[in-house]
DOFIDO-920068 format. One record per residue: x, y, z of N, C-alpha, C in turn; residue in three letters; chain. Coordinates in Angstrom, 1 decimal. Layout:
<rs>
X Y Z X Y Z X Y Z ALA A;
...
</rs>
This chain:
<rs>
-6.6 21.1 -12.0 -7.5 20.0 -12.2 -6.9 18.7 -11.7 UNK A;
-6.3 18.3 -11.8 -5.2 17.4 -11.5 -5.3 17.2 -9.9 UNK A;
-5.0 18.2 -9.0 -4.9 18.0 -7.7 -6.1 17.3 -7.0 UNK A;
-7.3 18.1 -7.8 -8.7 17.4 -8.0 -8.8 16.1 -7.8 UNK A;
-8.1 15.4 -9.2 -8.3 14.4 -9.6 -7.4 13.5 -8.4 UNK A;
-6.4 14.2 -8.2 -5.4 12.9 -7.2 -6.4 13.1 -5.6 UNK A;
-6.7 14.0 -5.4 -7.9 14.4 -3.8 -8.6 13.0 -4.7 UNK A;
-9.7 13.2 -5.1 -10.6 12.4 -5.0 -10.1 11.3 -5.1 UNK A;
-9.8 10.8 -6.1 -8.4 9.3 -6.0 -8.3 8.5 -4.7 UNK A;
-7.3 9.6 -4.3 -6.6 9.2 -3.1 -7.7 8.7 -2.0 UNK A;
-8.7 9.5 -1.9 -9.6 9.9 -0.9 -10.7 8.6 -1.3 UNK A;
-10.8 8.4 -2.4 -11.9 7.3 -2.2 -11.1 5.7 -2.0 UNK A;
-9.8 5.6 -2.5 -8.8 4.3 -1.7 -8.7 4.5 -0.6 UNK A;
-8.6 5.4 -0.3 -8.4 5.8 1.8 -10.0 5.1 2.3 UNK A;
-11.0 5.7 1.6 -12.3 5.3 1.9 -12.9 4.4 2.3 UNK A;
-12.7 3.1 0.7 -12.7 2.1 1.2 -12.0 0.9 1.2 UNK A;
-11.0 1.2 1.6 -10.2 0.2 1.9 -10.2 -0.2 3.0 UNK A;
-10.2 -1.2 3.6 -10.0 -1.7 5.2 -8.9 -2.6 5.5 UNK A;
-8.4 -2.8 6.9 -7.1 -3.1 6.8 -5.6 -2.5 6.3 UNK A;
-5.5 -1.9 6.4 -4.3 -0.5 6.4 -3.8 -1.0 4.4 UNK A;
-2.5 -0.8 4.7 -1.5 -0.4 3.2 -1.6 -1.1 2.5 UNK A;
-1.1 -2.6 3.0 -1.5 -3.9 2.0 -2.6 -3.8 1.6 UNK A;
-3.8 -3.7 1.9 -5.3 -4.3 1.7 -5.3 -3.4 0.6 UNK A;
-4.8 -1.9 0.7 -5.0 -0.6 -0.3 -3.9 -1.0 -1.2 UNK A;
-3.1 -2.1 -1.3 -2.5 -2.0 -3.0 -3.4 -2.1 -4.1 UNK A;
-3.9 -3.5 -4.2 -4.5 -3.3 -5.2 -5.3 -2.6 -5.6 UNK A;
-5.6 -1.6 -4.7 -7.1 -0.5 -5.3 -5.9 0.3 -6.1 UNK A;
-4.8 1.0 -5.3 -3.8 1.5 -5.6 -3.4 1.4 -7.3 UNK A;
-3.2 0.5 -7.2 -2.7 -0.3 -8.9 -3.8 -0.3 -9.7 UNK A;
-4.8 -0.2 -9.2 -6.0 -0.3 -10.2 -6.4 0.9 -10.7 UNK A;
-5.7 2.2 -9.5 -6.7 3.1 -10.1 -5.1 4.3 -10.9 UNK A;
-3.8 3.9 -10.1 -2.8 4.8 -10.7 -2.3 4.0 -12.2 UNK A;
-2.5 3.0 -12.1 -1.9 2.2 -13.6 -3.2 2.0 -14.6 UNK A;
-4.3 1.3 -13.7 -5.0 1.1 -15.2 -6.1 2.0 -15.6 UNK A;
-6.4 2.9 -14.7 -7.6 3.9 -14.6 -7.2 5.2 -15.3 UNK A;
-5.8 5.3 -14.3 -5.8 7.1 -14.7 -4.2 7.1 -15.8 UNK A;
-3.6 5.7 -15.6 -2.3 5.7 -16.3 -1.5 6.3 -16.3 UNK A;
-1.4 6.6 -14.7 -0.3 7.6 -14.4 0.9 7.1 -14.0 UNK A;
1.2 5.6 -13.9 2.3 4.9 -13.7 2.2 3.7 -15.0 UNK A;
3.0 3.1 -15.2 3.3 2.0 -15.5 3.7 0.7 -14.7 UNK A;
3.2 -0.3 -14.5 3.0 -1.0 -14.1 4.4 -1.4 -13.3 UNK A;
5.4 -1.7 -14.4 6.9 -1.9 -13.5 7.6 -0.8 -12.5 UNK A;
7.1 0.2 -12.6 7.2 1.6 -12.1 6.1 1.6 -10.6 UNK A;
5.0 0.9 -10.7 4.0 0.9 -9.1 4.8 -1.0 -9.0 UNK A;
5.6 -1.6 -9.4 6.2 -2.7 -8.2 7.0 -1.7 -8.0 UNK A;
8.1 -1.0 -8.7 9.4 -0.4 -7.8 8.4 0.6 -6.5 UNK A;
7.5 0.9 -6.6 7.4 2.1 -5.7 6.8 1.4 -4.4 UNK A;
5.9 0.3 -4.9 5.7 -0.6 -3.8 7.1 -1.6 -2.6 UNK A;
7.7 -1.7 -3.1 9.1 -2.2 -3.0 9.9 -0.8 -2.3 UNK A;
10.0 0.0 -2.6 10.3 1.1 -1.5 9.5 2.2 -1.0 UNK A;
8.3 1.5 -1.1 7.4 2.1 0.2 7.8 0.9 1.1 UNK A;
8.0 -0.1 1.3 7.8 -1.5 2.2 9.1 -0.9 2.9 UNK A;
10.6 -0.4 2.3 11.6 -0.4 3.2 11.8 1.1 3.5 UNK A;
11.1 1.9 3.3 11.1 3.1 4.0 10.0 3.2 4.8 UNK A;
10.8 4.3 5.8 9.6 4.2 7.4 7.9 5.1 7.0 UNK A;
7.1 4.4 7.5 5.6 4.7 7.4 4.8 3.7 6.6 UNK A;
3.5 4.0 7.0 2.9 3.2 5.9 2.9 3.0 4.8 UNK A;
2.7 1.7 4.0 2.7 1.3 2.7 1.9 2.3 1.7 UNK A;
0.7 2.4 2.2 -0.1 2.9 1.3 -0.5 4.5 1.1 UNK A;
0.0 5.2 2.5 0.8 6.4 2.3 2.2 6.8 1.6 UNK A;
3.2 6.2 1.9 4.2 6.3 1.2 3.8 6.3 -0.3 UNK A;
3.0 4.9 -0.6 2.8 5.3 -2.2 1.9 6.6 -3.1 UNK A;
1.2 6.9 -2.0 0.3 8.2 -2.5 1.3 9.4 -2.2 UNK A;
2.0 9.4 -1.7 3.1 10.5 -1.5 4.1 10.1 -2.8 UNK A;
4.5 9.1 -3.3 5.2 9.2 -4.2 4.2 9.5 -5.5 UNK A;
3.0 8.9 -5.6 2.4 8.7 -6.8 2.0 10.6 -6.8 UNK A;
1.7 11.0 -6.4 1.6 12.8 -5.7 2.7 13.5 -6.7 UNK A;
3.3 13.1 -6.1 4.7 14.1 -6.8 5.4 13.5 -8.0 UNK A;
4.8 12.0 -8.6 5.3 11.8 -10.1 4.3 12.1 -10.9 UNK A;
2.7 12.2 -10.3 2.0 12.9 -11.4 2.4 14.2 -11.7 UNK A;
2.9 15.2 -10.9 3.2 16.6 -11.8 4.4 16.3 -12.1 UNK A;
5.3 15.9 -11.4 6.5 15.7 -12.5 6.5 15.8 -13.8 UNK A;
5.7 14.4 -14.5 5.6 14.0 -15.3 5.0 14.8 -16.6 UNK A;
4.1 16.1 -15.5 3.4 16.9 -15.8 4.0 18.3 -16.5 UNK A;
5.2 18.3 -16.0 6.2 19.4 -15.8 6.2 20.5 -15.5 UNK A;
5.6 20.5 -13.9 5.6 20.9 -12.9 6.9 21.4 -12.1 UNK A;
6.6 22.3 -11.6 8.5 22.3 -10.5 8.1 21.8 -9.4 UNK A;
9.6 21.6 -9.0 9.6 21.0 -7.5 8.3 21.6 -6.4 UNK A;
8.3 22.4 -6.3 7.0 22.8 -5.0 5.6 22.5 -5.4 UNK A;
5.4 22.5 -6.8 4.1 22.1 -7.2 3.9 20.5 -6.9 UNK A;
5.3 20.1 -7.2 5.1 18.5 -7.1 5.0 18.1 -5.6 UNK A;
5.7 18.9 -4.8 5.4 18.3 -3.2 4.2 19.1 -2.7 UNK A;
3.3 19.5 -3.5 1.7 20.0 -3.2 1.5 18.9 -3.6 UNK A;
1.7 18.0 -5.0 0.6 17.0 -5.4 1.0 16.4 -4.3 UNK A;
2.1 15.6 -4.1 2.6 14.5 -2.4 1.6 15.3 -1.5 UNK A;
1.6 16.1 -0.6 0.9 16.8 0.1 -0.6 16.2 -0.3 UNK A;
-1.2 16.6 -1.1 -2.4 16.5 -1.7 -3.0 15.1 -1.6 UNK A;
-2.5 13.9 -2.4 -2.3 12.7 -2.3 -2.3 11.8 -1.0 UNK A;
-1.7 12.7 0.0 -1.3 11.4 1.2 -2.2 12.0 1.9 UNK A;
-2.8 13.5 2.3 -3.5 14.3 2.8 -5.2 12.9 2.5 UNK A;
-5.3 13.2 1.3 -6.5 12.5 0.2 -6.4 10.8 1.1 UNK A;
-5.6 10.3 1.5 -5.5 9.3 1.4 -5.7 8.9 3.0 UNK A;
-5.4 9.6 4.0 -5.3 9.9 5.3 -6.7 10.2 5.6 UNK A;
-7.3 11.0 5.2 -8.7 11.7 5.7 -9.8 10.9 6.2 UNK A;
-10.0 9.8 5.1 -11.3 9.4 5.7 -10.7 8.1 6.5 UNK A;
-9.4 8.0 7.2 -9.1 7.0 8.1 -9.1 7.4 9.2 UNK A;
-8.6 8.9 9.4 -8.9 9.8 10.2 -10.4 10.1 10.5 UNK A;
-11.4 10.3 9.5 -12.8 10.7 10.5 -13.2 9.7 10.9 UNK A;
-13.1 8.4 10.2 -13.8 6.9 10.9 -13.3 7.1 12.1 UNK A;
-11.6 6.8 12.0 -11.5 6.4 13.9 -11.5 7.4 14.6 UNK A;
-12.2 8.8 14.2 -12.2 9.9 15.4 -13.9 9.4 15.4 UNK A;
-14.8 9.0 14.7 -16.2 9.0 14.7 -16.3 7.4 15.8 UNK A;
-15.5 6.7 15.7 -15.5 5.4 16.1 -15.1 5.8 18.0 UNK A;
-14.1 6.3 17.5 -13.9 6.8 18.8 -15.1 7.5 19.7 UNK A;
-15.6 8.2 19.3 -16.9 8.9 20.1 -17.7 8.2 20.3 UNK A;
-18.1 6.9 19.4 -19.2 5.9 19.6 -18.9 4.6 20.1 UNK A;
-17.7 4.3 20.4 -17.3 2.8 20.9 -18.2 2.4 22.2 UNK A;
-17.3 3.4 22.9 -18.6 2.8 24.3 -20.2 2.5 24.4 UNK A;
-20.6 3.4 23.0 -21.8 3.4 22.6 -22.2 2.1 23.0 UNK A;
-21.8 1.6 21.6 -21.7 0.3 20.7 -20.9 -0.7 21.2 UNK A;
-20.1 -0.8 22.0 -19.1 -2.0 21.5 -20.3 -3.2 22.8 UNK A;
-21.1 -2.9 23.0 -21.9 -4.3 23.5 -23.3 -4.8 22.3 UNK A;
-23.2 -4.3 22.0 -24.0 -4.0 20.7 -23.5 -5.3 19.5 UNK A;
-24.7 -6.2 19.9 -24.4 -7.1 18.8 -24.4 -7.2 17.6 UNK A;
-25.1 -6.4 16.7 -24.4 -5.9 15.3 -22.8 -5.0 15.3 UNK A;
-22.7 -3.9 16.1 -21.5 -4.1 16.1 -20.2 -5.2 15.9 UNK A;
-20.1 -6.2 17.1 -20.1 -7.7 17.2 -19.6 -7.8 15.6 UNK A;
-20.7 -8.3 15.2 -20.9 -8.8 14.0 -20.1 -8.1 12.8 UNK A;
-20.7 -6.9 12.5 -19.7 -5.9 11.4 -18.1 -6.4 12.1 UNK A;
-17.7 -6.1 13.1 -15.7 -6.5 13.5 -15.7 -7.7 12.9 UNK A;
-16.3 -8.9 13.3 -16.4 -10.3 13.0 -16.4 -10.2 11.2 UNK A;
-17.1 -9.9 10.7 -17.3 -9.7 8.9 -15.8 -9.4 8.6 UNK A;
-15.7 -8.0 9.3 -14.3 -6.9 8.7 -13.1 -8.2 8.6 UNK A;
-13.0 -9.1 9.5 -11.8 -9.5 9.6 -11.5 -10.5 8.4 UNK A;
-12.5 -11.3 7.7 -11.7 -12.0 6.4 -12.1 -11.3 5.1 UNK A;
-12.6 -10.3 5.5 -12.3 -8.9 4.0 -10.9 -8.7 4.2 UNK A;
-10.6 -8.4 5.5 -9.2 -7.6 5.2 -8.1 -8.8 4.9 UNK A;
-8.4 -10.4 5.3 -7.2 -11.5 5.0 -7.4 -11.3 3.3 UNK A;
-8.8 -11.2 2.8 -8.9 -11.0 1.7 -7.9 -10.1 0.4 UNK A;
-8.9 -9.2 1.1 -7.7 -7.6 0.6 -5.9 -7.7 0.5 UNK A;
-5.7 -7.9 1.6 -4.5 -8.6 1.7 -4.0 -9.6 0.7 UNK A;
-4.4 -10.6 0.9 -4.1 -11.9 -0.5 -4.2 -11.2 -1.8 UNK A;
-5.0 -10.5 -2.0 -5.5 -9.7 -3.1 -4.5 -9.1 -3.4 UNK A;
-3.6 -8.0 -2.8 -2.2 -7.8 -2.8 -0.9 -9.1 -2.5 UNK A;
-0.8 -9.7 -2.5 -0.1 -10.8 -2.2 -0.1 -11.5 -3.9 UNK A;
-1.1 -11.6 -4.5 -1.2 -12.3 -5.8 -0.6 -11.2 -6.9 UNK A;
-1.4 -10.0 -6.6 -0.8 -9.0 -7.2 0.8 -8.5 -7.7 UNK A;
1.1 -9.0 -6.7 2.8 -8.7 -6.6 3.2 -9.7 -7.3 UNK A;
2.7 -10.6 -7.7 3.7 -12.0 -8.3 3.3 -12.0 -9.6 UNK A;
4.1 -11.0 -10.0 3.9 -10.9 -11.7 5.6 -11.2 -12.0 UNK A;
5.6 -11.2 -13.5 6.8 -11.4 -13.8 8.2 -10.6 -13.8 UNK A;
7.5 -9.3 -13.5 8.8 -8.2 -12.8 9.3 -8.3 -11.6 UNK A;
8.6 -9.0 -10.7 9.1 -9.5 -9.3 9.6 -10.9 -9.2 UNK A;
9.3 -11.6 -10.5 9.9 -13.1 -10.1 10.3 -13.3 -11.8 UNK A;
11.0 -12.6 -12.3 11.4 -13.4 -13.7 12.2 -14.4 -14.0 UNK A;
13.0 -15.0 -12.9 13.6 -16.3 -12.9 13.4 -17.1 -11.7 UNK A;
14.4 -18.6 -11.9 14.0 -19.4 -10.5 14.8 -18.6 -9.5 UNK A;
15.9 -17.6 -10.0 16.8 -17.4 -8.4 15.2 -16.3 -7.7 UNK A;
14.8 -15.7 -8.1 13.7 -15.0 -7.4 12.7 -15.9 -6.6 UNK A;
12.5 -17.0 -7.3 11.4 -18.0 -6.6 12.2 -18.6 -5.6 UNK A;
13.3 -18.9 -5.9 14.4 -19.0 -4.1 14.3 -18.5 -3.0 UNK A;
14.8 -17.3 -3.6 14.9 -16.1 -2.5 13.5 -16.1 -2.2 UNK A;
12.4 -16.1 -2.9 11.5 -15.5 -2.3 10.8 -17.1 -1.0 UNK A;
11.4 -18.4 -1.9 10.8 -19.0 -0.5 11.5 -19.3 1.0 UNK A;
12.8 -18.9 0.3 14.2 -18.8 1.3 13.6 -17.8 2.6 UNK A;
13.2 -16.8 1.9 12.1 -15.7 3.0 11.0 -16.1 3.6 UNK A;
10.3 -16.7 3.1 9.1 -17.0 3.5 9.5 -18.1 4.5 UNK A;
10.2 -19.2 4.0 10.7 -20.2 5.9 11.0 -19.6 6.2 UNK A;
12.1 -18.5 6.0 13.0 -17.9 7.7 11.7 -17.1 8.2 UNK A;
10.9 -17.0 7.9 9.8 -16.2 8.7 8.9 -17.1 9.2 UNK A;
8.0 -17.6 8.2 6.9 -18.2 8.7 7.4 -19.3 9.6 UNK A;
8.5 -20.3 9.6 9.3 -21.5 10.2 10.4 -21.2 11.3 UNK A;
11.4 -20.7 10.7 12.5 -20.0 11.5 11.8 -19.0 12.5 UNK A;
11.3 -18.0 12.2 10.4 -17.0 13.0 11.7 -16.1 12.9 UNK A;
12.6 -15.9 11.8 14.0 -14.8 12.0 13.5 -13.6 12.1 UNK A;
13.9 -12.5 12.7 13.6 -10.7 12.6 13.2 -10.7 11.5 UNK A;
12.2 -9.8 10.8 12.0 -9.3 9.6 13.1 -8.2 8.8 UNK A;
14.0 -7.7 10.0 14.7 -7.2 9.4 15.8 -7.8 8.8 UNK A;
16.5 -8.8 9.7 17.6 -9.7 9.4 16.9 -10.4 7.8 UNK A;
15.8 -10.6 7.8 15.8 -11.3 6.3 15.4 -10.3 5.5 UNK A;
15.2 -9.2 5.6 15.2 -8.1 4.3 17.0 -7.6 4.0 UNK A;
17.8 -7.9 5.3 18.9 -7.4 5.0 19.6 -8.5 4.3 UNK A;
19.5 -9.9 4.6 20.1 -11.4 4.0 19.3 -11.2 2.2 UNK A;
18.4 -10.6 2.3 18.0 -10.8 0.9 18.1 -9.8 0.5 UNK A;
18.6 -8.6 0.6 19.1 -7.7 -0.2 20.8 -8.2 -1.1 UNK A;
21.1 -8.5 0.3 22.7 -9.2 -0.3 22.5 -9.7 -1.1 UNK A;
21.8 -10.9 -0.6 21.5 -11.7 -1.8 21.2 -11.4 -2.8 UNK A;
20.7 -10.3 -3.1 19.9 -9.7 -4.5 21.4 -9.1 -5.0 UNK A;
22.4 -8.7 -4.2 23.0 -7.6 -4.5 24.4 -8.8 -5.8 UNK A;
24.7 -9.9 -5.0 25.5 -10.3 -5.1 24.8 -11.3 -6.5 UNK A;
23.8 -12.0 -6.5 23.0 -12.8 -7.5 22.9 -12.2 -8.7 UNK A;
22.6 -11.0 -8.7 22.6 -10.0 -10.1 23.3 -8.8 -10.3 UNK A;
</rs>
């Protein structure tokens, strides 16, 4: 039952969400913490937090993790739990995969097609949306419980948005920093 439950899950965030991983947090958190209460809240920042620094997408990685801590938790063994992962990221992947294989077939159709036009034109401040939507989300009090976090975190934001520094160079300056501050 369970596998069920995380397919369909996964499968209807994959659905509809637009704009890739970010845009899919907060469905993410809405539906693993307060829907099905399969995480705890300080438990989906850590996982979001290393889905961001490990390689792949955001919002796969986390259905790959969220996959394999529901049977865990379940006490399930190890190969059951990398079916739920399997299950989860599969669920989550599907329906991004038949859009752009169906989009694919019809572009040339469509793409002079002024409702077409229009829907791309729409999509684009859903997804700044969705996005912000995750951006507000994150700024709870387990991600910033003092002023050194509200530093660091604007210390990041000029070296990017101002400086224009590698994204990597300031995930590695603010690690230190994290490492050495606490």
């Amino acid at each position: 039952m369970i596998f069920i439950e995380l397919f369909f899950t996964f499968f209807i965030i994959g659905t509809f969400t637009v704009g890739g991983g970010y845009a899919m947090l907060s469905l993410i958190q809405h539906q693993v913490v307060t829907v099905h209460g399969w995480l705890a809240e300080n438990t989906f920042t850590d996982i979001v937090a290393i889905s961001q620094m490990t390689p792949g997408p955001i919002g796969i990685n986390c259905a790959t993790y969220v996959g394999y801590d529901v049977l865990a938790k379940a006490g399930a063994n190890e190969l059951v739990c990398i079916l739920g992962s399997m299950t989860a990221t599969a669920a989550v992947v599907l329906p991004s995969f038949l859009i752009v294989l169906t989009i694919c077939r019809m572009y040339e159709k469509f793409r002079t097609s002024l409702m077409f036009k229009n829907i791309m034109t729409g999509l684009k401040p859903a997804v700044v949306g969705l996005i912000g939507a995750a951006a507000v989300l994150l700024v709870t009090e387990e991600n910033f419980p003092d002023l050194t976090s509200w530093v660091l975190f604007l210390t990041a934001f000029i070296a990017a948005w101002f400086l224009k520094l590698n994204p990597i160079l300031i995930i590695l300056l603010g690690g230190t920093a994290g490492f050495f501050l606490y």
